[in-house]
C-alpha atoms as one frame of an Amber mdcrd trajectory, in Angstrom:
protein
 -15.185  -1.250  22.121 -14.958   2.061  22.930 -12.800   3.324  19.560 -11.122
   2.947  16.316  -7.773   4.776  15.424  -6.186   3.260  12.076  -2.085   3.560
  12.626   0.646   3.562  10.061   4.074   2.171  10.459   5.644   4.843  12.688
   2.953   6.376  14.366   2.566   6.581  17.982  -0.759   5.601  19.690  -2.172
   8.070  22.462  -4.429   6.948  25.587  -6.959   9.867  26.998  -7.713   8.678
  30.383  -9.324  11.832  32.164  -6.088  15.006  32.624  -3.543  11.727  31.818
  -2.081  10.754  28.617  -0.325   7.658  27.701   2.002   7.518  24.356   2.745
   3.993  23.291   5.047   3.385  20.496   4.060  -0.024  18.555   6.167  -2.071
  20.451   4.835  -1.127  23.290   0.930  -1.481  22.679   1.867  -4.529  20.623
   1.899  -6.385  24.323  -2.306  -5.069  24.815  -3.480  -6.519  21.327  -5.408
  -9.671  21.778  -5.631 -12.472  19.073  -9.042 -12.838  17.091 -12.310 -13.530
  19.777  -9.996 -12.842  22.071  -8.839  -9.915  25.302  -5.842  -8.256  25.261
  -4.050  -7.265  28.269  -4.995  -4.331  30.688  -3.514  -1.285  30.157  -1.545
  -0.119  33.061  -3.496   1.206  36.829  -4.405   4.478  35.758  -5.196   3.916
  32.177  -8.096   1.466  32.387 -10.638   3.960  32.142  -9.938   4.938  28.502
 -11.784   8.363  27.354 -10.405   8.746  24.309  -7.648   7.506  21.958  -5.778
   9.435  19.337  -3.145   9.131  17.153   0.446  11.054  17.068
C-alpha cells in the first residue's frame, strides 16, 4: 500500500504519477477498488507507478 486518502461524497480522487496527474471522479475509480483480501484493477499504462495520491 503505498497511501491513504479518506474521500467524501463528491470529492474527486487525484493520481501523482511522476509530471502526470490523473482525476477520477467516484465512478470512475469505483472500477480499481478490489473486494476485501482482494486486487483491484490496474490503473491505466501510465499511471501504474503511483507517487502520490491526493484529494480534490
Amino acid at each position: 500500500m503505498l497511501a491513504v486518502a479518506v474521500l467524501g461524497d463528491g470529492d474527486d480522487l487525484i493520481v501523482h504519477a511522476g509530471q502526470r496527474h490523473l482525476t477520477m471522479k467516484r465512478r470512475d475509480y469505483e472500477n480499481y477498488i478490489g473486494e476485501r483480501a482482494r486486487r483491484g484493477g490496474k490503473l491505466p499504462r501510465g499511471f501504474q507507478k503511483v507517487d502520490r495520491l491526493s484529494v480534490g
